[in-house]
C-alpha positions as CSV (number, residue, x, y, z in Angstrom):
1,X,0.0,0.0,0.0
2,X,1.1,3.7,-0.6
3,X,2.7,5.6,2.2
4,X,2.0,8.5,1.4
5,X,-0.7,9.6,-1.6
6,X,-1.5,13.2,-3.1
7,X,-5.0,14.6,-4.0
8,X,-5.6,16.7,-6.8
9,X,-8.5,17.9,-5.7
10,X,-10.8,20.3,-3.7
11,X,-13.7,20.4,-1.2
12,X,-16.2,18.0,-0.3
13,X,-14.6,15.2,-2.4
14,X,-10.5,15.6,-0.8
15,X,-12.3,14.9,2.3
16,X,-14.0,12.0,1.3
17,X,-10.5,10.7,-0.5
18,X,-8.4,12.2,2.8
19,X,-10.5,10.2,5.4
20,X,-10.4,6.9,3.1
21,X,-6.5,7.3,3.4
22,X,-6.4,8.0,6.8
23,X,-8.3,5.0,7.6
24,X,-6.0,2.7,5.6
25,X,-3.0,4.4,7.2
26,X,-2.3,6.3,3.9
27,X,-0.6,9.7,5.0
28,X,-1.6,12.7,2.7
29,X,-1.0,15.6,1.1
30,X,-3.5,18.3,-0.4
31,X,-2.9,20.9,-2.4
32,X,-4.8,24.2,-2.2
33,X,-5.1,27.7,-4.1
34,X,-4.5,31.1,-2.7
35,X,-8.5,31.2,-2.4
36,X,-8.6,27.7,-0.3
37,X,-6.2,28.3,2.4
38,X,-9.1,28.0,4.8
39,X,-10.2,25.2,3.1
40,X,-11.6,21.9,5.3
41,X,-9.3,19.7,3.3
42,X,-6.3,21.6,3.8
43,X,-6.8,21.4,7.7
44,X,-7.5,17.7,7.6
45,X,-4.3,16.4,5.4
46,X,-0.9,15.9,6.7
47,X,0.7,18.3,4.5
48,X,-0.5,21.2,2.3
49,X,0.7,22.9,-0.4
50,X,-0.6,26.0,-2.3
51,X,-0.4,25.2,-5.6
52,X,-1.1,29.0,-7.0
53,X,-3.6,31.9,-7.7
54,X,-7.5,31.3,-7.3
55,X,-8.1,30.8,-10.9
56,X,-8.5,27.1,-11.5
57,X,-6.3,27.3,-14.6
58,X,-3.5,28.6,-12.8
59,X,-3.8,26.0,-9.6
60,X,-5.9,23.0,-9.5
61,X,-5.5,22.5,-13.5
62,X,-2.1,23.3,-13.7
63,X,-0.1,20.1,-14.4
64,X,3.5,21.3,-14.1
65,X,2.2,22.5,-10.7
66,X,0.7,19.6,-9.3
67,X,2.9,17.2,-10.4
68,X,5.4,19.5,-8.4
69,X,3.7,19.4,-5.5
70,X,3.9,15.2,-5.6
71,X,7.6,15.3,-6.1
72,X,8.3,17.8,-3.4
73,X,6.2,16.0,-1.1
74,X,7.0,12.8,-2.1
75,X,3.6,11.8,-3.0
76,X,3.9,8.1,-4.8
77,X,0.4,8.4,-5.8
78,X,-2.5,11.0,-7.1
79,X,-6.0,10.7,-6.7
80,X,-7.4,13.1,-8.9
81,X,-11.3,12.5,-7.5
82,X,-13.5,14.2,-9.9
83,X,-13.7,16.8,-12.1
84,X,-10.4,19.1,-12.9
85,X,-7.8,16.7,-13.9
86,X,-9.8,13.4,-13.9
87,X,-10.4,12.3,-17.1
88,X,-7.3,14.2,-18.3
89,X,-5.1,11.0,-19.9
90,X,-2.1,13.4,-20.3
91,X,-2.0,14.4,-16.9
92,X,-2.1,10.6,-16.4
93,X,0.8,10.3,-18.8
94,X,2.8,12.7,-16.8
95,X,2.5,10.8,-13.8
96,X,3.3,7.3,-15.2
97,X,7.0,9.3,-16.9
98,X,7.4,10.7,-13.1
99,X,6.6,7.4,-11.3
100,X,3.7,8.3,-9.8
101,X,0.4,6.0,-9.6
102,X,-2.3,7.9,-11.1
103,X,-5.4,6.4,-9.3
104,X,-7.5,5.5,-12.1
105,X,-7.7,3.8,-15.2
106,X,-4.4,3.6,-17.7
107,X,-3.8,6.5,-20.4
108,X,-4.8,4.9,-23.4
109,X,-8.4,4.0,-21.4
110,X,-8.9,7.8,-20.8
111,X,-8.3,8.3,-23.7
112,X,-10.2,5.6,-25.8
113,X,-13.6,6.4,-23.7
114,X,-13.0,10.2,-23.4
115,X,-14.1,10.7,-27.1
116,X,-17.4,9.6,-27.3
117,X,-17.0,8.8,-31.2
118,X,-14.4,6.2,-29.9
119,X,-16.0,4.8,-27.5
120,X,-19.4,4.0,-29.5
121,X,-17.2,2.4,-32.1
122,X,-15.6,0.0,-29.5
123,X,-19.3,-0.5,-27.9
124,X,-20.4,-1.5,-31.0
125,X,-17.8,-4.0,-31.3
126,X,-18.3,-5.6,-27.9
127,X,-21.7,-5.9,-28.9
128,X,-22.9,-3.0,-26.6
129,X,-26.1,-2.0,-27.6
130,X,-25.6,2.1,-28.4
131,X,-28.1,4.8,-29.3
132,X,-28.9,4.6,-33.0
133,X,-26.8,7.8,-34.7
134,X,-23.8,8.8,-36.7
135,X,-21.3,6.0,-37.2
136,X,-17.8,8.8,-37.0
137,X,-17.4,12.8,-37.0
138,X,-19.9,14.9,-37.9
139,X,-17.8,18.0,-38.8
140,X,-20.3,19.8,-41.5
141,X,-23.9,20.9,-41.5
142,X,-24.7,18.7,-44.3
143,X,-23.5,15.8,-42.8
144,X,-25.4,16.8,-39.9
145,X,-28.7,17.2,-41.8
146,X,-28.2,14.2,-43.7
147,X,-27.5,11.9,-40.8
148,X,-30.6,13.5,-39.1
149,X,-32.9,12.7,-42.2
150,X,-31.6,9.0,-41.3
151,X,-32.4,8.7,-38.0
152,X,-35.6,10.7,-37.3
153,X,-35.8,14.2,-35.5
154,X,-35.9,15.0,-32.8
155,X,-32.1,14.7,-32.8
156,X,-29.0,15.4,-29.7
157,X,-25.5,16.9,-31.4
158,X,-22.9,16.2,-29.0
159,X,-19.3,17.2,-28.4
160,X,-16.7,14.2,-28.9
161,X,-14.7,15.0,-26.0
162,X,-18.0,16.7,-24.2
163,X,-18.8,16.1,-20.4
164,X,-20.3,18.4,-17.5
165,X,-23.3,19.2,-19.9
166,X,-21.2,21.0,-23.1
167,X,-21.4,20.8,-26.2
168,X,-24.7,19.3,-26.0
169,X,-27.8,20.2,-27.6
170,X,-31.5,19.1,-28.6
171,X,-33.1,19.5,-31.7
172,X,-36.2,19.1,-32.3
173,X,-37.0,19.8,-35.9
174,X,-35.0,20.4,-38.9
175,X,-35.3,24.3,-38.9
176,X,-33.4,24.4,-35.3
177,X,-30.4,22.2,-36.9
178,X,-28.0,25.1,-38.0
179,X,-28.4,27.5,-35.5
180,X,-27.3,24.7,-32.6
181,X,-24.9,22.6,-34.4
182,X,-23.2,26.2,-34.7
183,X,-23.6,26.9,-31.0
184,X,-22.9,23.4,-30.1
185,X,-19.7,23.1,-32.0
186,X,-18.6,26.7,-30.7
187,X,-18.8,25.4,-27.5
188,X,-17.1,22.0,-27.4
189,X,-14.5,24.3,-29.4
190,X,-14.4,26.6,-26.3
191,X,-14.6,24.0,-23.5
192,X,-12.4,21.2,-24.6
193,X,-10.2,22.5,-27.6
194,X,-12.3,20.0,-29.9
195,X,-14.7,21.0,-32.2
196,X,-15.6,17.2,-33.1
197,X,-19.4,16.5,-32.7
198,X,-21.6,13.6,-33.3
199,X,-25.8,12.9,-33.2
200,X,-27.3,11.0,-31.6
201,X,-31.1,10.1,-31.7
202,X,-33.4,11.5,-29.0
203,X,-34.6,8.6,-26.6
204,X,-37.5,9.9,-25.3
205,X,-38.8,9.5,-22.7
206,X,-36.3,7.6,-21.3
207,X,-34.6,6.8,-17.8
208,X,-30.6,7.6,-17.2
209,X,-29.1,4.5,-15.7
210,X,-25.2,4.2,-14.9
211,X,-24.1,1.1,-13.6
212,X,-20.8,1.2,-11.1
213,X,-17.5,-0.8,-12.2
214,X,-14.7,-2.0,-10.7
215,X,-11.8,-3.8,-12.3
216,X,-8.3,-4.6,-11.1
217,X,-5.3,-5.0,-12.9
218,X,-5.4,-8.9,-13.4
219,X,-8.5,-8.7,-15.9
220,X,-10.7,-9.3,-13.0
221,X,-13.8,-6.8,-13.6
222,X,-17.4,-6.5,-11.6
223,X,-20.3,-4.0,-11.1
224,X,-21.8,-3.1,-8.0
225,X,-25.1,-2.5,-9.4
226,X,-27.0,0.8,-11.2
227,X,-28.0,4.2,-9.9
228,X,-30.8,6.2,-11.4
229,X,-29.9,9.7,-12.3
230,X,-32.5,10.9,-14.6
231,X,-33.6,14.0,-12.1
232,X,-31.1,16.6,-14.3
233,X,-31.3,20.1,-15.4
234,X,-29.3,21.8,-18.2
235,X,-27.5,18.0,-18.2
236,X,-26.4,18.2,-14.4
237,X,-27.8,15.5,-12.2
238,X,-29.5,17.0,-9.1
239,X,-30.3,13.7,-7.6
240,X,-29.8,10.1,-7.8
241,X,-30.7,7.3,-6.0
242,X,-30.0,2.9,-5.8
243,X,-31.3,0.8,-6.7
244,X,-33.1,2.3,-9.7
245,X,-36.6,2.4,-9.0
246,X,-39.3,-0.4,-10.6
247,X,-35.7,-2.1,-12.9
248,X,-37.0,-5.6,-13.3
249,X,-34.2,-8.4,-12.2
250,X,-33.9,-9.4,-16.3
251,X,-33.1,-6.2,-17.4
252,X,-30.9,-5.5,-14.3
253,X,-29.1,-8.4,-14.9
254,X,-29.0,-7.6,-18.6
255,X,-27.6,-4.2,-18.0
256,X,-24.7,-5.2,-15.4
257,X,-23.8,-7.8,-18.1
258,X,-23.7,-5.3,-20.7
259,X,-21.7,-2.7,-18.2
260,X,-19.0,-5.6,-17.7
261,X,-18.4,-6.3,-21.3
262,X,-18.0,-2.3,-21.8
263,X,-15.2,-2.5,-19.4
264,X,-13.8,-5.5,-20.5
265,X,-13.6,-4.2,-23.9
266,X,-10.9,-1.6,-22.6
267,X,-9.5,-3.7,-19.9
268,X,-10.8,-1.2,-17.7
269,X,-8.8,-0.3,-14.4
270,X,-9.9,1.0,-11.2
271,X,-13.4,2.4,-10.6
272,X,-15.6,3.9,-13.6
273,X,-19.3,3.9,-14.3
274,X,-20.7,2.7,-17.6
275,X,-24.1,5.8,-18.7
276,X,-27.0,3.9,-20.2
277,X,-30.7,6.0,-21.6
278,X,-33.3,3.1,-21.0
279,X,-36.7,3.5,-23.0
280,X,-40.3,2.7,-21.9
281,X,-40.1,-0.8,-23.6
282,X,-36.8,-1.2,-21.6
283,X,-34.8,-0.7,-24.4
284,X,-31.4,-0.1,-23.0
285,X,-28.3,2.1,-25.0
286,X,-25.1,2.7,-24.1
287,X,-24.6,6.5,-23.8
288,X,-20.8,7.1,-22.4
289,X,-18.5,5.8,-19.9
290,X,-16.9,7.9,-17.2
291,X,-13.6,7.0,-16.1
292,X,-13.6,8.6,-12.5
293,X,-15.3,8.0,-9.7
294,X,-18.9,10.3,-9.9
295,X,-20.3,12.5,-7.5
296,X,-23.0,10.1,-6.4
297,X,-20.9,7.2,-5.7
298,X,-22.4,7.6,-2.1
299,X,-25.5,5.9,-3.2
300,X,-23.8,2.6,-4.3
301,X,-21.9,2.1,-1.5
302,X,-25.0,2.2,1.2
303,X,-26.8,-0.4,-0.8
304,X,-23.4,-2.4,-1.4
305,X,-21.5,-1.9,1.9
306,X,-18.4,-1.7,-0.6
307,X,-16.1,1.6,0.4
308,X,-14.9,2.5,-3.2
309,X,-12.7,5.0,-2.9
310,X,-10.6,2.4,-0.3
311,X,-10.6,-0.1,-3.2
312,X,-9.7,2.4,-5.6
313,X,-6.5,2.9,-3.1
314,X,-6.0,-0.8,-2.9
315,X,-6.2,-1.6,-6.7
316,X,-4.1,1.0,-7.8
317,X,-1.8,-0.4,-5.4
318,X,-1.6,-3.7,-6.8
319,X,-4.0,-5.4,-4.9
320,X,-6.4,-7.9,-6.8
321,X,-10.1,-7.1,-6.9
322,X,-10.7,-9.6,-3.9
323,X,-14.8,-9.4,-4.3
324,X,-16.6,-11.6,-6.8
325,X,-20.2,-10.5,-8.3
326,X,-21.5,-13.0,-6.2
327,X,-20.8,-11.5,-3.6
328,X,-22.3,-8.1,-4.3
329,X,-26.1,-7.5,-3.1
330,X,-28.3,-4.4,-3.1
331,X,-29.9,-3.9,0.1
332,X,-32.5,-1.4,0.8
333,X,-32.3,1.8,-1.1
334,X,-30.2,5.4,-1.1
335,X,-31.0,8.8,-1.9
336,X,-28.5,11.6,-2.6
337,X,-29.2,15.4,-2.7
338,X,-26.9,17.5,-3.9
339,X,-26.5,20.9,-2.6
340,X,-25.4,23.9,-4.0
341,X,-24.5,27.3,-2.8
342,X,-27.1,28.6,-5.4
343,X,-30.2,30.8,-5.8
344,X,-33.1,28.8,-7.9
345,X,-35.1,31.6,-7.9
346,X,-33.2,33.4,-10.7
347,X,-31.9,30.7,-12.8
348,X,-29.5,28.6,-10.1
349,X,-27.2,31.4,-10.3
350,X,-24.2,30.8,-8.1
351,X,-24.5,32.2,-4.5
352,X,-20.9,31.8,-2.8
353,X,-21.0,33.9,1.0
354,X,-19.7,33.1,4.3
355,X,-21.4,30.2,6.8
356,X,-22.5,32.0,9.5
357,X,-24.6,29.2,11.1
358,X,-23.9,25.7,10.4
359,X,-26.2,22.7,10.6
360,X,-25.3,19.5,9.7
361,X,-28.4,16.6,9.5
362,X,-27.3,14.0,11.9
363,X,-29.0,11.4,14.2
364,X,-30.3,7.9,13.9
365,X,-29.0,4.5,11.1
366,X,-28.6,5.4,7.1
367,X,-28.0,9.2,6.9
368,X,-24.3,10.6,5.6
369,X,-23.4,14.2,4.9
370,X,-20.5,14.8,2.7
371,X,-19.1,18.0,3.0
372,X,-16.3,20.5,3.0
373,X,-18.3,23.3,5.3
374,X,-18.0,24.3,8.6
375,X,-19.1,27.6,10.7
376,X,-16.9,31.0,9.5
377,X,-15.8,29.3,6.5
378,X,-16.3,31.5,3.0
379,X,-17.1,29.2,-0.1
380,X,-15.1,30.5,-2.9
381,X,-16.9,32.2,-5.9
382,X,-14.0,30.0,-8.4
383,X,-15.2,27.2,-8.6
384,X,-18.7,24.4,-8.7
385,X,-21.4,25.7,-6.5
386,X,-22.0,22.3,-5.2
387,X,-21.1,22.3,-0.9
388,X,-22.8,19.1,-0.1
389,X,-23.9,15.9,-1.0
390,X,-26.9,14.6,1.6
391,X,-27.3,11.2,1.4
392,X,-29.9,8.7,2.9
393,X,-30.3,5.1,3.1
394,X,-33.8,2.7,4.1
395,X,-35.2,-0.2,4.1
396,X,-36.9,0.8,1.0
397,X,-37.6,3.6,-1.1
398,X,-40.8,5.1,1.0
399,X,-38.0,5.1,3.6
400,X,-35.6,6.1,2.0
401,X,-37.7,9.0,0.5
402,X,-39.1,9.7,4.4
403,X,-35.5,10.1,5.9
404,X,-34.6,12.7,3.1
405,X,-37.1,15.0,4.0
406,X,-36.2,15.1,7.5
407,X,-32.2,15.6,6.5
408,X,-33.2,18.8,4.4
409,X,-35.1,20.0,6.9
410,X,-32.7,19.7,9.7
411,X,-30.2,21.3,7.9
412,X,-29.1,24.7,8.3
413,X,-26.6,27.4,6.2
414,X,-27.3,30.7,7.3
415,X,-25.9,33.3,5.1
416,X,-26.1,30.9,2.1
417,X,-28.4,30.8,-0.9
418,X,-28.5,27.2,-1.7
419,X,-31.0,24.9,-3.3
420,X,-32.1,23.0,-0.1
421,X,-35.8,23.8,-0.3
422,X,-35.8,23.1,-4.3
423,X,-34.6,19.7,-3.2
424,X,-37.5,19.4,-0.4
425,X,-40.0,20.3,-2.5
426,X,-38.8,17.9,-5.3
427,X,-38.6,14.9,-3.3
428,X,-42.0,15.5,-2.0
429,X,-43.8,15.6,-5.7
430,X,-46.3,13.0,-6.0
431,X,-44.5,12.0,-9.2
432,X,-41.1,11.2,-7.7
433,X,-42.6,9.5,-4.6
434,X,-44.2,7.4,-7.3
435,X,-41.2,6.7,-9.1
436,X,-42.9,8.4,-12.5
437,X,-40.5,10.2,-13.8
438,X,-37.8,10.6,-16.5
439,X,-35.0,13.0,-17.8
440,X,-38.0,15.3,-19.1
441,X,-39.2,15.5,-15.9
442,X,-37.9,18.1,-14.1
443,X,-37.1,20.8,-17.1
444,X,-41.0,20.1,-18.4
445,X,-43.0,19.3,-16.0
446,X,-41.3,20.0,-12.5
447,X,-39.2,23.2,-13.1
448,X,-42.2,25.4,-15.0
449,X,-45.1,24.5,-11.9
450,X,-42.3,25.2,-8.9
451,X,-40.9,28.9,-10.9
452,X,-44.6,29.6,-10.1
């Protein structure tokens, strides 16, 4: 096991990676911007080292930097959690040529799933089924329109190296198709340095389902079951939950088996999630593979027991994947809110202040609060809005759904505009205590009845 490990990362997530070291005797190190030196994570590692200005570019994205920052401290390892340099396979290059472990998968994996052109090629080829659409690039309108004719409006254009919700856009009818594969390409362009796009067609309605993989480096892969995330607006998840709700045991089966020959296919290392759409005649389509761990990993590990960032530690270590798929079991059923130092009121805009009053939902089996906050502290205006990640767990969903409600309602962050009574008043919609509800749902149906 490492001795000592380095996380390239900030907030609520270093936390979570800082405590799983600590509790596998792992020392660490965090690195911080000018803008973080209050930061909980920076308190809670062994060592800290500021990194540079607030600007993300200039800190927490800066390679040279970071990779600094593991050689001075003598770091043999870097767990980039999510987001900033996690799906980045050159940063994972530069760690391999300094002999450092990247925690996560190899390089050429990153790299192979992180165009999404790519990876549907090698879906196809592992006899994944994928979302009927272009078979390449799409790099002119009139390939655009004449791919569209094929497949049937309504249509989704989508960035080849997209993720966070860029580069992504709907169209409906033939009429809208210049104006947002102009818009679309302009912004993949501007958010990853790749114009590529491709189309997709529309599933609709349809459920997002992402199954969680784990593979070590002997070709030993499972899946510790799906999560539902098809509450999203603007493309951003806002809350997921495990098992997904009314998946029969064929098509669950179906999916995890389809999930494992994804991974396979890449000889996938480390955690990652394999995205699926699933239609109302449980149709199911590969959509993308992410090769991090995600922000609602929480979810699976209450209805697995498995700790994933510890065996993310341990196989990038070099220790074998010791759990077989017949040991994994779903019991009961998790929730997780995200929250987010926002104001729904006019659009979600980002609402960064100081914490004047701080408190945390606690009390009784099944309820977890992932955070970064405490009393005094200022969340910086740099960087995601998200602060906090409640997550519940219950017998069942009714339960599950119950214990939520109280958490949001116990907690409090005075001198904070957040999204904690968007998230109460969600979770308490007949239609999502039902379980009737899709990606549509909360931009069409939810979103325009709560603005009012």
């Amino acid at each position: 096991m490492f001795n000592k490990v380095l996380i390239a990362n900030r907030g609520e997530i270093a936390v979570r990676i800082i405590r799983g070291c600590r509790e596998l005797g792992i020392k660490t190190v965090a690195i911080f911007s000018e803008a973080d030196r209050e930061a909980l994570h920076v308190e809670m590692a062994d060592e800290a080292i500021c990194i540079g200005p607030a600007k993300a570019t200039d800190s927490y994205l800066n390679m040279h930097s970071v990779l600094s920052a593991a050689i001075v401290s003598g770091a043999e390892a870097i767990h980039p959690g999510f987001g900033f340099l996690a799906e980045n396979s050159m940063f994972a290059e530069m760690c391999e040529e300094c002999q450092i472990k990247f925690i996560g998968p190899k390089p050429e994996t990153i790299d192979s799933m992180g165009n999404k052109i790519n990876a549907r090629k090698l879906m196809i080829d592992a006899n994944v089924p994928v979302i009927p659409g272009s078979e390449g690039e799409i790099s002119t309108l009139k390939e655009a329109k004449a791919i569209a004719d094929e497949v049937g409006y309504p249509i989704m254009l989508k960035a080849a190296a997209g993720g966070g919700g860029k580069g992504i856009r709907k169209v409906l009818v033939e009429s809208e198709l210049e104006k947002q594969f102009q818009s679309a390409q302009q912004e993949a362009l501007a958010a990853f340095g790749n114009g590529q796009m491709y189309i997709e067609k529309v599933i609709y309605p349809a459920r997002h389902i992402e199954v969680q993989i784990l593979g070590d480096q002997y070709g030993h892969v499972i899946h510790l079951g799906e999560r539902d995330c098809s509450l999203q607006r603007s493309n951003q998840k806002v809350l997921e939950e495990a098992p997904a709700f009314g998946l029969s045991e064929t098509l669950r089966d179906q999916m995890g088996a389809a999930a494992l020959k994804a991974a396979k296919a890449v000889a996938y290392e480390n955690a990652g999630t394999i995205e699926f759409l699933v239609d109302l005649d449980n149709n199911f389509y590969f959509m993308e593979m992410n090769t991090r761990i995600q922000v609602e990993h929480p979810v699976t590990e209450m209805v697995t027991g498995v700790d994933i960032v510890k065996w993310q530690l341990k196989i990038a270590a070099g220790e074998a994947l010791s759990l077989q798929q017949s040991d994994i079991s779903l019991t009961g059923h998790a929730i997780e809110c995200r929250i987010n130092a926002e104001n729904p009121a006019f659009n979600f805009a980002p609402s960064p202040g100081t914490v004047h009053t701080l408190l945390l939902p606690s009390g009784g089996l099944g309820l977890r609060v992932d955070s970064a906050m405490y009393q005094g502290y200022t969340i910086p205006p740099y960087y995601d809005s998200m602060i906090a990640k409640v997550i519940v767990h219950g017998e069942n969903r009714m339960e599950a759904l119950s214990k939520m409600q109280r958490a949001l309602s116990e907690l409090v962050t005075d001198g904070l505009l957040t999204n904690q009574e968007f998230q109460l008043d969600l979770i308490t919609h007949q239609q999502i205590i039902d379980g009737k509800y899709d990606t549509s749902f909360l931009q069409e149906t939810f979103l325009p009845i709560w603005k009012k």
